[in-house]
C-alpha positions as CSV (number, residue, x, y, z in Angstrom):
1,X,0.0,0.0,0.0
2,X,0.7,3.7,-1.0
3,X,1.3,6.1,1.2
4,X,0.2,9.8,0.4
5,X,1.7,12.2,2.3
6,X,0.3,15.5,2.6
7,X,-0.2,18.8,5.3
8,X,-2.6,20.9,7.2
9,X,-1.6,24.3,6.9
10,X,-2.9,26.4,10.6
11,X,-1.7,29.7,10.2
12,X,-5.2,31.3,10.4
13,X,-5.9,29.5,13.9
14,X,-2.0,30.7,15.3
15,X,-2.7,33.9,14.1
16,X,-6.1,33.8,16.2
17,X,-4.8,32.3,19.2
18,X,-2.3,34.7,19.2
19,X,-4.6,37.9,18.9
20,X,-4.4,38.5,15.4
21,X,-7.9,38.0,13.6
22,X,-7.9,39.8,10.3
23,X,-5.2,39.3,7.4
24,X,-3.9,42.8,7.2
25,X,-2.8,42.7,10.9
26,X,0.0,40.6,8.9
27,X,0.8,42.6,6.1
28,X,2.9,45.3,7.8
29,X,5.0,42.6,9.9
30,X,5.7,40.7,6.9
31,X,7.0,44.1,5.6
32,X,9.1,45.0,8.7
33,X,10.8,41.6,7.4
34,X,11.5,42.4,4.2
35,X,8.6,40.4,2.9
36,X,6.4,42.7,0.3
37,X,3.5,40.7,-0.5
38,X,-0.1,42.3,-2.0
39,X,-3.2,42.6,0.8
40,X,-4.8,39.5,-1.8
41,X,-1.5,37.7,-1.8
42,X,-1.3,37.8,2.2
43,X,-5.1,37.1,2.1
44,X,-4.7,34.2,0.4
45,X,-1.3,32.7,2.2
46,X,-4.2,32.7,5.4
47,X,-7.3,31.2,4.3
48,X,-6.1,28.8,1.5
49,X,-3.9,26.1,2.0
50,X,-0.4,27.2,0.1
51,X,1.2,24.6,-1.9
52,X,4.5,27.0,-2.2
53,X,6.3,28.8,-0.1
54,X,9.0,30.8,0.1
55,X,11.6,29.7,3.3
56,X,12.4,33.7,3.8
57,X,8.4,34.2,4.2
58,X,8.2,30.5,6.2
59,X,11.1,32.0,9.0
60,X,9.2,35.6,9.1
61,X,5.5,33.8,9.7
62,X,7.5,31.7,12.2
63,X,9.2,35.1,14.1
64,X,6.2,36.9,13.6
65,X,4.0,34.5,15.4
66,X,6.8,33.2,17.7
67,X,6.1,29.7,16.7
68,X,7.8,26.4,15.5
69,X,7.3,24.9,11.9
70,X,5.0,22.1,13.2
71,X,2.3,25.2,14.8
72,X,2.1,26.0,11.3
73,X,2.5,23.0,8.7
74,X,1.3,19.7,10.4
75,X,2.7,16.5,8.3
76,X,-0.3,13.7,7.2
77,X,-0.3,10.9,5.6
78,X,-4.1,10.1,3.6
79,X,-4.1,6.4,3.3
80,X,-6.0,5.2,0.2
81,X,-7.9,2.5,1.3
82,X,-9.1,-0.1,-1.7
83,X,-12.3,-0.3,-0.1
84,X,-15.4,2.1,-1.4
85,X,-15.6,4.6,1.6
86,X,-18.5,5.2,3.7
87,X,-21.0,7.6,3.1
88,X,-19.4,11.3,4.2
89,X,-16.1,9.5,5.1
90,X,-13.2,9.9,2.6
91,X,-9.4,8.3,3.2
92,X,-8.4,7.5,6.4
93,X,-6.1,9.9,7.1
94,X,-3.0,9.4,9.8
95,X,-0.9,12.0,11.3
96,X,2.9,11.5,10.2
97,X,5.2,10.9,12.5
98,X,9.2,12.2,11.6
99,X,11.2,9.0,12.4
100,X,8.7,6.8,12.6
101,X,8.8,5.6,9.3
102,X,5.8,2.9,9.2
103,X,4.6,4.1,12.3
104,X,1.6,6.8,12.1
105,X,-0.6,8.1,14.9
106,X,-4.4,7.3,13.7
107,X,-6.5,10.3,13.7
């Protein structure tokens, strides 16, 4: 069996446990850091899940928020199952684990 592996990306929910509840609150310290995006682009970067991303903006979210990497990106692995899935149910997904290859946490 496959494994997928693939991410859930919680900036908006950092951003709102820390205080910060509206996307141009992030704009100006992404500036501060060198980091010129558009009020769309930044927009965008918290509602939708990105599939790039710049390391320079990745190390500004992470200063900005004063968070780790895994408070942002959380690693899973969406295990195809051959099986017809149950009604409202997709792939079972599991939470990756780093160096635990073979060896997920069931969600």
């Amino acid at each position: 069996m496959t494994t997928k592996l693939d991410y859930r990306w919680h900036l908006r929910e950092v951003m709102g446990t820390r205080g910060m509840f509206s996307t141009t609150d992030l704009r100006p310290l992404l500036a501060e850091r060198g980091i010129d995006l558009s009020a769309s682009q930044v927009y965008r970067l918290v509602v939708e899940r990105p599939e790039r991303l710049s390391l320079t903006t990745l190390m500004a979210l992470l200063d900005i928020l004063h968070c780790r990497m895994e408070d942002l990106i959380e690693p899973v692995a969406a295990r195809a199952s051959g099986r017809k899935a149950a009604a409202g149910g997709g792939p079972r997904e599991h939470r990756w684990v780093p160096g635990r290859a073979g060896r997920e946490a069931s969600r």
